[in-house]
C-alpha positions in Angstrom: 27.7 -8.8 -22.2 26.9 -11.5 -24.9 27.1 -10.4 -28.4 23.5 -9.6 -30.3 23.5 -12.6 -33.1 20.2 -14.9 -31.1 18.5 -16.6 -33.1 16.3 -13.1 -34.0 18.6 -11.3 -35.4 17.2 -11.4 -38.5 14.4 -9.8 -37.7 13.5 -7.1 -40.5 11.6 -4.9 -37.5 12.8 -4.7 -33.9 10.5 -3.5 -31.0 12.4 0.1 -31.3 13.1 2.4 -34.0 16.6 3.3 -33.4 15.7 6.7 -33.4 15.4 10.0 -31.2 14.4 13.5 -31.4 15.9 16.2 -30.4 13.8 19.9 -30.3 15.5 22.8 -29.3 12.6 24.8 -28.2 14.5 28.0 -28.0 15.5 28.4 -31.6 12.5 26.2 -32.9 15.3 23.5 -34.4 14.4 19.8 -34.3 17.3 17.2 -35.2 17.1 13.1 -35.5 19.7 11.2 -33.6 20.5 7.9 -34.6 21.6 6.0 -31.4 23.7 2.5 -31.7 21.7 -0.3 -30.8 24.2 -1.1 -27.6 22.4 2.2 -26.1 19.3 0.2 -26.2 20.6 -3.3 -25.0 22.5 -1.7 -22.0 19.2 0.8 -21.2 16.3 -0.6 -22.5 14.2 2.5 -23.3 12.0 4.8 -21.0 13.7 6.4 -18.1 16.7 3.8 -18.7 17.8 5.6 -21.8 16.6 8.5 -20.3 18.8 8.4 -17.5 21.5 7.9 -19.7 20.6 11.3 -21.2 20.1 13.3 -18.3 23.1 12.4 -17.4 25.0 13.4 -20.4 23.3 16.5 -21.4 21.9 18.4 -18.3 24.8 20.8 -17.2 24.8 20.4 -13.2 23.3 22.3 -11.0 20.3 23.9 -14.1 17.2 25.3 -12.4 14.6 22.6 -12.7 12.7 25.2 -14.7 15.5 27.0 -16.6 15.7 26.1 -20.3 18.7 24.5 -19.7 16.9 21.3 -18.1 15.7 18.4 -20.5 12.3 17.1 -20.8 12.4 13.8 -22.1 9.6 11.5 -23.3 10.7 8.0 -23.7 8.7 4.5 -24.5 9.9 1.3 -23.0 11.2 -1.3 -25.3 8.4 -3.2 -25.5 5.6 -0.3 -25.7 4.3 -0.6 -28.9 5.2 -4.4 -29.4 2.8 -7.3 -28.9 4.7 -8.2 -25.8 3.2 -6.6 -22.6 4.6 -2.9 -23.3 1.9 -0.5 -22.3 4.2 2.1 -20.9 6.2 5.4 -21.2 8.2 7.4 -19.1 8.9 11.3 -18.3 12.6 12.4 -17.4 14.0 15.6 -16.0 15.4 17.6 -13.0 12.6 18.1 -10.8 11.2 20.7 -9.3 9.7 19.4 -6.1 12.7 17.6 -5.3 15.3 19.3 -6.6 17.2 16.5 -8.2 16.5 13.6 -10.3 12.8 13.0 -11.7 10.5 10.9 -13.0 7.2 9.7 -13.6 5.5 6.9 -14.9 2.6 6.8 -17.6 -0.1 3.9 -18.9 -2.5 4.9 -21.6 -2.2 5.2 -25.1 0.8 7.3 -25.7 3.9 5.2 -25.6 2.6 3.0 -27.8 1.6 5.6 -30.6 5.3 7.3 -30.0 6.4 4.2 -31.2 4.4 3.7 -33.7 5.0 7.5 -35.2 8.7 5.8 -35.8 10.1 7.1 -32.7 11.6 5.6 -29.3 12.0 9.5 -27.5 12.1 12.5 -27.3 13.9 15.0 -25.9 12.9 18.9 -25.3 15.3 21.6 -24.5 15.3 25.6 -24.0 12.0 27.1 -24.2 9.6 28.7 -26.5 9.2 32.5 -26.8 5.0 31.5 -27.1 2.9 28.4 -26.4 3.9 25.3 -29.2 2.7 22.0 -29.4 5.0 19.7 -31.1 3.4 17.7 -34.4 4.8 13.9 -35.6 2.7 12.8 -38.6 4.9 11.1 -40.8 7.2 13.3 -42.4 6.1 16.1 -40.8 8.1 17.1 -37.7 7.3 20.9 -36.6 6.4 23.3 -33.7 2.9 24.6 -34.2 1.5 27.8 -32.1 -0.7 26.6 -29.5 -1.2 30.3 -27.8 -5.0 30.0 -28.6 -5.0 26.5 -26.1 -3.1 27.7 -23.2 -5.5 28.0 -20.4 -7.6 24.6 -22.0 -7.8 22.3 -19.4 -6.2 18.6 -20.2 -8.9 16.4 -21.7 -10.7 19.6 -23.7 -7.4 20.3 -25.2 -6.7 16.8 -26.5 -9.9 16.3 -27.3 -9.7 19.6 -29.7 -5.9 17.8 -30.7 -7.7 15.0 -31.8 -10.4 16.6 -34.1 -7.5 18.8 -35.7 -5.2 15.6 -36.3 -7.5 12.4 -36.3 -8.1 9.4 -34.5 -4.7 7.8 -35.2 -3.4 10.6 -32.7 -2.4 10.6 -29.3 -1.6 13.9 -27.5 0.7 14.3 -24.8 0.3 17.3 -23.1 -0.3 19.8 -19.8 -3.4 21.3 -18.0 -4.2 24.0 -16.3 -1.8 23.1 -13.6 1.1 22.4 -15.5 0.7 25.8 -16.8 1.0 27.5 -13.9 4.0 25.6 -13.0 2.3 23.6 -10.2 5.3 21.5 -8.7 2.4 19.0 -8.3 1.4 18.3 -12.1 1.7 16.2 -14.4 2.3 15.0 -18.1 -1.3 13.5 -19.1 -2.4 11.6 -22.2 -5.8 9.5 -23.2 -8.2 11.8 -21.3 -6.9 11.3 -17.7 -3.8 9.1 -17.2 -1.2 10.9 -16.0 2.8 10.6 -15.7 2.3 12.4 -12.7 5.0 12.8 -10.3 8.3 14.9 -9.6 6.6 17.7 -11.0 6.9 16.5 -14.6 4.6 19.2 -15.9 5.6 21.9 -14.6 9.0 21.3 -16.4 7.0 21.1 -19.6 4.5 24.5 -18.7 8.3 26.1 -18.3 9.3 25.8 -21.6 6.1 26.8 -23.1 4.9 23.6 -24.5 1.6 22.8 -24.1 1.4 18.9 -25.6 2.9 16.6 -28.3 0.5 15.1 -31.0 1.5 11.6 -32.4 0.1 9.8 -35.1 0.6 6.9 -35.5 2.1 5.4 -38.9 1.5 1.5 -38.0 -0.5 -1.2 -35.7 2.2 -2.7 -34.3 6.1 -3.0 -34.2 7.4 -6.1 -34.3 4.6 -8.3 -34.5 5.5 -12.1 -36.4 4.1 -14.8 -35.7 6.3 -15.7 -33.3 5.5 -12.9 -31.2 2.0 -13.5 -31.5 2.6 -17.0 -30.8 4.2 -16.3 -27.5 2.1 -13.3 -26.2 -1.2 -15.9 -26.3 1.0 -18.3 -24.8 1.8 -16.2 -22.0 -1.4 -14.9 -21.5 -2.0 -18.3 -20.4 0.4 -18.6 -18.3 -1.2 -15.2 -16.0 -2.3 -16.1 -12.4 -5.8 -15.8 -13.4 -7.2 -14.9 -9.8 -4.9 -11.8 -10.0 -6.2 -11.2 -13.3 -9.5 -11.5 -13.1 -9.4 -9.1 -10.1 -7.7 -6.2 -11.6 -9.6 -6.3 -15.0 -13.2 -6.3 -12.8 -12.7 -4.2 -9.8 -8.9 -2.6 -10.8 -6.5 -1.3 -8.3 -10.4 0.7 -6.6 -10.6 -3.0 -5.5 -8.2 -3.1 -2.5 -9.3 0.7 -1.0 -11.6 -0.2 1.4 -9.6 -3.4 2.8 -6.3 -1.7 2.5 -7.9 1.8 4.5 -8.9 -0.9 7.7 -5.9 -3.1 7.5 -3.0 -0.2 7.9 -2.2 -0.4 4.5 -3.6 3.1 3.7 -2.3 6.0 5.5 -5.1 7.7 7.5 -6.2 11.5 8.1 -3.0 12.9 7.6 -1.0 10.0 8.2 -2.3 10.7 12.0 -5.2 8.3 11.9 -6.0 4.7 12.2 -8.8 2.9 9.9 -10.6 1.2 12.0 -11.5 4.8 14.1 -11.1 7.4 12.0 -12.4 5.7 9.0 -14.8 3.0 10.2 -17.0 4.0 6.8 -14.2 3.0 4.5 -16.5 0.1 2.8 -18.6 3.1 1.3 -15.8 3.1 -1.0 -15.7 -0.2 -1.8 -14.6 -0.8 -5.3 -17.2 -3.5 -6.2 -20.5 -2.4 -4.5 -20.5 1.3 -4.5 -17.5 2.7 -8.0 -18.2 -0.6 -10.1 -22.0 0.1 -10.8 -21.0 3.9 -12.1 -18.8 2.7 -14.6 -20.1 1.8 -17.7 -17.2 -0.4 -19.4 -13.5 -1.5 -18.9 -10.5 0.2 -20.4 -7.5 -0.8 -21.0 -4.1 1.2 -21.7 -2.6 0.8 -25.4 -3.2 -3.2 -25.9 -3.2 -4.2 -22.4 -4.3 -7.9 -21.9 -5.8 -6.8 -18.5 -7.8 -3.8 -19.2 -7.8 -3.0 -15.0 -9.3 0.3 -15.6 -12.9 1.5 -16.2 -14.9 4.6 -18.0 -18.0 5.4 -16.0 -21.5 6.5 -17.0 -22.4 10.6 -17.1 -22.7 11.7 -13.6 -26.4 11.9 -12.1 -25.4 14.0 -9.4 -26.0 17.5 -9.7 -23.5 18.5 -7.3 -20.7 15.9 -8.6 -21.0 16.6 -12.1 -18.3 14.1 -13.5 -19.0 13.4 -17.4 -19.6 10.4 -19.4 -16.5 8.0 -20.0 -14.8 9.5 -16.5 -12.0 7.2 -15.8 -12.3 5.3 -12.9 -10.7 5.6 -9.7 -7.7 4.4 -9.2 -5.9 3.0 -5.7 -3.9 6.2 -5.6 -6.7 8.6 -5.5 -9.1 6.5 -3.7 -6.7 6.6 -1.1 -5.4 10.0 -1.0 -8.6 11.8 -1.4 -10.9 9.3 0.3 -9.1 7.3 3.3 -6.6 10.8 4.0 -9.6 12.7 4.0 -11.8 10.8 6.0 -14.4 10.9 3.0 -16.5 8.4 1.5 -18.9 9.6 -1.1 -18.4 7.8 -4.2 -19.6 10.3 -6.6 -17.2 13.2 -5.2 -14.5 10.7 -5.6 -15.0 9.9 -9.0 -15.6 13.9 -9.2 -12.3 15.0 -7.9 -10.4 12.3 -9.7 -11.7 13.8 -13.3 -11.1 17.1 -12.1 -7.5 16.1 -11.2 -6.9 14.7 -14.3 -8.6 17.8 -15.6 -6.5 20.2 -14.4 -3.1 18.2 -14.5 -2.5 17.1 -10.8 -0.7 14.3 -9.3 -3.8 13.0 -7.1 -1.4 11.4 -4.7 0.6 15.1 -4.0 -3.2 16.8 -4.1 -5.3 14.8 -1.9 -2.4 14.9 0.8 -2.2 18.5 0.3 -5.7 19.1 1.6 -5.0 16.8 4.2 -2.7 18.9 5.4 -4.4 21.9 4.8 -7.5 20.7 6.7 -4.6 19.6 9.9 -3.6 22.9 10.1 -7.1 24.0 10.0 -8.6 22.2 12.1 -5.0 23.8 14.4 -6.0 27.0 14.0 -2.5 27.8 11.8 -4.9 29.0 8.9 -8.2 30.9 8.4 -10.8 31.2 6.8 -9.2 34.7 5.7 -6.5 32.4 4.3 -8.9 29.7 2.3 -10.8 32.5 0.5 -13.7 31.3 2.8 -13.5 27.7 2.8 -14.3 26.1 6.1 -12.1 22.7 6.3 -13.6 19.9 7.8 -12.7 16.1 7.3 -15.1 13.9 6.1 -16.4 16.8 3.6 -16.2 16.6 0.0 -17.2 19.6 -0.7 -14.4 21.6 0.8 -12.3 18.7 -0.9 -12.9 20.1 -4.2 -13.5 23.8 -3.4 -9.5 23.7 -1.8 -8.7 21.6 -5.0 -10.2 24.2 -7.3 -8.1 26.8 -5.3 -5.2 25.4 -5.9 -5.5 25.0 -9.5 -6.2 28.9 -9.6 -3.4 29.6 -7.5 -6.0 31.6 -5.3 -5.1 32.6 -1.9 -3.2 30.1 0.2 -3.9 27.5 -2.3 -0.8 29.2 -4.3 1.5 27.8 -1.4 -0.2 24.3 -1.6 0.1 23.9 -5.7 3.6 23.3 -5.2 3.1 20.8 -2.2 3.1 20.4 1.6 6.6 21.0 2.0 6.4 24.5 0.3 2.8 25.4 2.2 4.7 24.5 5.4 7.7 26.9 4.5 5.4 29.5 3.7 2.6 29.1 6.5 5.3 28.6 9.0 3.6 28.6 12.8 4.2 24.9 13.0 2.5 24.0 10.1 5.6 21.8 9.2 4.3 19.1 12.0 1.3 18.5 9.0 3.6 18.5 6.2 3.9 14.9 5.7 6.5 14.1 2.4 10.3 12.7 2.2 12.6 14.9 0.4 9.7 17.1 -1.1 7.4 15.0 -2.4 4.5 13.5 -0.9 4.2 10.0 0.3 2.5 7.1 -1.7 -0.5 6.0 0.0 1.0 2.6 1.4 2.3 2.9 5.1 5.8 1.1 5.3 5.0 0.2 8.3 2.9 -2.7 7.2 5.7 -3.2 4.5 8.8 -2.5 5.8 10.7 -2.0 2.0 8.6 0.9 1.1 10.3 2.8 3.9 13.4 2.5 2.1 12.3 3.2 -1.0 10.7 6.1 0.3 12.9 7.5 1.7 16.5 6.2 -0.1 15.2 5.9 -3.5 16.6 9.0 -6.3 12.5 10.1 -6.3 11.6 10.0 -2.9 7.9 9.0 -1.5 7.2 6.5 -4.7 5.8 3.0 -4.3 6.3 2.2 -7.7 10.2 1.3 -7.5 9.9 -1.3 -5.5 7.3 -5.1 -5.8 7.5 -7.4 -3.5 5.0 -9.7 -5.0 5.8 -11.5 -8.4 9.2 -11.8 -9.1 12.6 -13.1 -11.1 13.4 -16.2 -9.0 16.9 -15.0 -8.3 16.1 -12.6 -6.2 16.3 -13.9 -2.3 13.0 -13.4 -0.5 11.9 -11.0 2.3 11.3 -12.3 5.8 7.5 -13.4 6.1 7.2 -11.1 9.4 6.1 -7.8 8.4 8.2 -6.7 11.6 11.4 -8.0 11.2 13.7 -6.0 10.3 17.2 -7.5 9.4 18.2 -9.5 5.9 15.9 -7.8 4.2 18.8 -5.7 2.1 19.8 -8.1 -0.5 16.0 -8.8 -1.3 15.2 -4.9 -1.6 18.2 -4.3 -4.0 16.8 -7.0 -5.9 13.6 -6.3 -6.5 13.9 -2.4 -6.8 16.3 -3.3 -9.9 13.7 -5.7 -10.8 11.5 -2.9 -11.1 13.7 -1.2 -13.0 13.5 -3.6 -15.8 9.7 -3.5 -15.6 9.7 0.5 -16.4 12.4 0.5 -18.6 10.7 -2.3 -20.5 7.8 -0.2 -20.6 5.7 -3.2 -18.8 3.3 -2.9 -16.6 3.6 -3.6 -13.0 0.2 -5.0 -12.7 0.5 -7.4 -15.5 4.1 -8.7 -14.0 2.0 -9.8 -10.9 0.0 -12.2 -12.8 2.7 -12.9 -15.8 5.5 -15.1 -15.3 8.6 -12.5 -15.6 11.4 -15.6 -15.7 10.2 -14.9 -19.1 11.1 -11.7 -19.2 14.7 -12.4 -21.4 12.6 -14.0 -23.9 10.2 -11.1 -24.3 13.1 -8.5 -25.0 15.1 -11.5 -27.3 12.1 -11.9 -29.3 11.9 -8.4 -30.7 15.2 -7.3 -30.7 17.2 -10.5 -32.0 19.4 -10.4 -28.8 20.3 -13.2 -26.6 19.6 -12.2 -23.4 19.5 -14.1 -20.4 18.6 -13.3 -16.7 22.1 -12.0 -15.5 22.1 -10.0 -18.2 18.4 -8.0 -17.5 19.5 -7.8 -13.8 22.6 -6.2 -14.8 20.8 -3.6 -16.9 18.1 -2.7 -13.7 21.3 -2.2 -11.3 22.8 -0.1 -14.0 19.9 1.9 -14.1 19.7 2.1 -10.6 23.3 3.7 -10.1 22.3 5.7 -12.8 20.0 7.4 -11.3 21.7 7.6 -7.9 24.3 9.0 -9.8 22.5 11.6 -11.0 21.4 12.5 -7.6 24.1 12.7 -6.0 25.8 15.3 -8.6 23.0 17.2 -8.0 23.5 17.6 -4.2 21.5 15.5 -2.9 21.8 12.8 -0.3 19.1 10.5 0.7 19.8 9.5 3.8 19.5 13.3 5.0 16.0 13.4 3.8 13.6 13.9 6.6 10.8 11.0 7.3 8.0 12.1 9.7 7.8 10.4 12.6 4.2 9.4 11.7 5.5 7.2 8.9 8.1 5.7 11.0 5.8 5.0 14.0 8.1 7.0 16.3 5.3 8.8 16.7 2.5 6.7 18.1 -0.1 8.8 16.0 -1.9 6.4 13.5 0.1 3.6 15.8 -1.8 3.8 19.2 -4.2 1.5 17.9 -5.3 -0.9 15.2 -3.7 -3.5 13.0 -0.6 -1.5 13.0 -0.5 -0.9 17.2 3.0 -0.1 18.3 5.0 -0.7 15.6 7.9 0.9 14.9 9.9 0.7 12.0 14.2 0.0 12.8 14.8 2.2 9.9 18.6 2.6 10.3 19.1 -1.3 9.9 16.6 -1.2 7.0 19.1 1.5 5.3 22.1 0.2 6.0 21.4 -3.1 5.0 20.0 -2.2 1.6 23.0 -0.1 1.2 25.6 -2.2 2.1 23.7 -4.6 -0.7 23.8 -2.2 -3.5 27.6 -0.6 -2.6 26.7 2.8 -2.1 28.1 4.5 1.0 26.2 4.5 3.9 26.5 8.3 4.9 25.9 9.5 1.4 24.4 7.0 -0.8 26.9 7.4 -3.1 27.9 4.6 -5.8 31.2 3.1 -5.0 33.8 3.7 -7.9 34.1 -0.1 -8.0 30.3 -0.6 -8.1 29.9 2.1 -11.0 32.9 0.3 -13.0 31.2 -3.2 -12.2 27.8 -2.3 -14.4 29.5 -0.3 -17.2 29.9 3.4 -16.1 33.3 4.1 -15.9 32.8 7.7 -17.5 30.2 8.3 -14.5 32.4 7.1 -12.2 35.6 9.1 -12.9 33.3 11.9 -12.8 31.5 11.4 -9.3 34.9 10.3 -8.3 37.0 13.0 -9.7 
């Protein structure tokens, strides 16, 4: 790795602080660690350097919500710079899966970490009463928060915000995430969630209800040569791209994607153009668009591909003013899976998600499967408190939703997903329980995109769709095969791209924006505020070391991808959702997809673990003596 003397090295502040925190939650003590700067160059920041942390400091084997597990909080090297950082990322041993975790966050949060002075940090034990964590300048302290547990989400940060003013930015749990719901999440700026792995349950274990950061500056970093290249990238976007996401945002693709396979379909069991033929009710543009009111955009995001919508007129759907829109994910999951296509109860259960603290891609697949087994006769009405579950009906949609935040009858069993209902309800309810590994599937069918099965399913967080893009990349990386249905050489491209992604995240950009930007530019982003001298080969190397990482981390823990499950329904082995449509008779050839993309990265093909030589190659000789051992 080239020394650090490019020609910014002078600069007198770098897009990171150089420093992290440490609260021991148990004993209430709070220390500042100083990392070297190689920590950053080799990592890059959010679940990079977290990664490197989990690692280090989680014993093996800790329950997921023992105080012995980390919750880590880290911003991506260029959140809080000029340069396309928007993001942050949540770190720890998850619950739903049982091994590594985490989850991904926009908003405003990152940004204001890093502005506060800090780049993560990183919770341990857990609090004998609710706490919230303070960072306002100097002070650094755990404040009771025993009168706010029970607050739902955006109530509780709005109250943050009164106490602490408007340079603040709270972090924190909902209703959900104090209950330990394996399906909640860590949310910030009144409804955007880092929402996956069960993120916030991990935090509602430990007894902390939010962190409040203020910030100290505007900006990190920012000279005039940043500024200079930010407008002259911004150029540079793909300006159809972007001028799609900042008017209709991800909402945009729902109802095309719900008719053209892309969108899984009543359970997973359906097929768009049948089950669904009503999908352009929830088009994006003619039916969400005129209930929003104006665009947002996460912490200085040149795109702005969200929305805040106007106070609900719909008695039955009361949603408030400056509701976030929609986005793909929860279009998707509650709509297209639930065969429902009322605008206003989308918008509805999307603030209420966001509400109470819930992933809406684990919740609206929930219900899906709760209406399946239904519909089956496996449960009652006995069972659902007196909901009758019908698809198509929005109004059981958000009753079952509002029982699963209580942890009422059998929505106790579906808070902590389908894989857990299933266990519990037994009598063949697992034929309904459609997830990978514990955790519920994205709402893109690999069948239409053949990587996302292998990702799904091979990937350290199983079910995401965010660790792989197949659109706007490096130019090093080889190309997929242009047929959707072939199957071979498709290994070298996958590894590729999936580390790509890892640069993205740990870089704290946006995937949306790295569509439309022009990421061979990407080495001069990270040089400009950090003085390094980065090139290409260099970034690559840091996404496949973060991808071992990870795998790593797995691994210890027990687990082995390639024994996770995948329902036939995703695969098309089962010619559910496959009889007909755009997607009729396909069937994914999953075993060459696997082996190819493991054979690609050197991890074994049985167990998915990193080869010695391959852990050596990107710099973790330490982790490889001890998976090795």
């Amino acid at each position: 790795m080239a020394e650090g003397n490019g020609t910014g090295s002078a600069l007198k502040e770098k897009g990171f602080n150089g420093k992290l925190l440490n609260v021991n939650l148990t004993t209430g003590e709070i220390t500042v660690e100083q990392p070297d700067e190689e920590l950053y160059r080799k990592y890059l920041g959010g679940y990079g350097i977290g990664a490197r942390m989990m690692w280090d400091r989680v014993p093996q084997g800790v329950d997921p919500l023992g105080p012995d597990n980390m919750l880590g909080m880290f911003s991506g090297l260029l959140t809080g710079t000029p340069l396309f950082g928007q993001r942050w990322q949540v770190v720890c041993k998850s619950p739903l899966t049982g091994g590594w975790g985490d989850a991904n966050c926009g908003g405003d949060f990152g940004g204001v970490l890093k502005l506060s002075g800090w780049d993560g940090i990183m919770f341990f034990g857990k609090a004998e009463k609710p706490v919230y964590l303070l960072i306002e300048g100097d002070t650094i302290e755990l404040r009771d928060a025993s009168d706010q547990w029970g607050q739902l989400a955006i109530q509780n940060e709005s109250e943050l915000k009164a106490r602490h003013g408007k340079r603040a930015s709270i972090a924190n749990i909902g209703t959900a995430g104090e209950r330990l719901s394996y399906l909640s999440g860590v949310c910030n700026d009144h409804g955007r969630l880092a929402a996956r792995s069960g993120v916030g349950a991990v935090m509602g274990s430990k007894n902390l209800k939010a962190v409040v950061a203020v910030a100290e500056r505007k900006v990190i970093a920012q000279t005039d040569e940043t500024i200079k290249m930010f407008r002259a990238n911004i150029d540079d976007f793909v300006k159809p791209l972007k001028d799609f996401f900042h008017t209709f945002g991800t909402t945009g693709i729902t109802a095309a994607s719900a008719l053209n396979g892309d969108s899984p379909v009543k359970n997973w069991g359906g097929v768009g153009t049948v089950d669904f033929p009503n999908a352009q009710d929830i088009d994006g543009g003619s039916t969400i668009n005129p209930k929003m009111e104006k665009s947002y955009g996460c912490w200085r995001c040149p795109m702005a591909c969200g929305a805040e919508s106007v106070e609900s007129t719909n008695p039955k759907y009361p949603y408030p003013h400056h509701t976030h829109r929609p986005e793909y994910e929860a279009m998707a999951s509650f709509g297209t899976m639930n065969l429902m296509a009322e605008p206003d109860a989308l918008i509805y259960l999307n603030h209420l998600s966001n509400e109470y603290g819930f992933d809406v891609i684990s919740a609206g697949a929930a219900i899906s499967m709760a209406i399946e087994c239904y519909e089956n006769g496996i449960i009652t009405k006995e069972d659902t408190d007196g909901i009758e579950l019908r698809w198509g009906d929005p109004d059981c949609v958000i009753e079952f939703l509002k029982l699963m935040n209580e942890r009422r009858a059998i929505g106790d069993a579906f808070a902590d997903g389908v894989k857990v209902a299933a266990e519990r309800i037994g009598n063949g309810a697992e034929r309904y329980a459609i997830h990978i590994g514990g955790q519920e599937i994205a709402m893109h069918d690999p069948k239409l995109q053949p990587e996302y099965h292998t990702t799904y399913r091979l990937d350290p967080t199983p079910g995401r769709h965010t660790q792989y893009e197949g659109n706007r990349r490096i130019g090093t990386i080889p190309p997929a095969p242009k047929d959707f249905k072939e199957y071979t050489g498709r290994g070298e491209h996958h590894k590729g791209a999936s580390e790509y992604m890892h640069v993205v995240n740990a870089g704290g950009m946006c995937q949306f924006i790295m569509m439309a930007a022009n990421t061979a530019n990407i080495p001069s982003w990270f040089n400009a505020v950090t003085g390094w001298d980065t090139d290409l080969n260099e970034i690559m190397e840091v996404g496949e070391r973060i991808a071992n990482l990870r795998m790593a981390y797995e691994i210890r823990e027990g687990g082995n991808p390639r024994q996770r499950h995948v329902p036939d329904r995703v695969t098309g082995k089962s010619p559910e959702g496959t009889h007909t449509g755009p997607l009729e008779g396909v069937v994914l050839d999953t075993e060459t997809l696997e082996v190819d993309f493991l054979k690609a990265c050197g991890w074994d093909v049985d167990t998915c673990t990193p080869s010695k030589e391959k852990l050596e190659q990107v710099g973790l000789r330490e982790v490889a003596e001890a998976l090795h051992a």
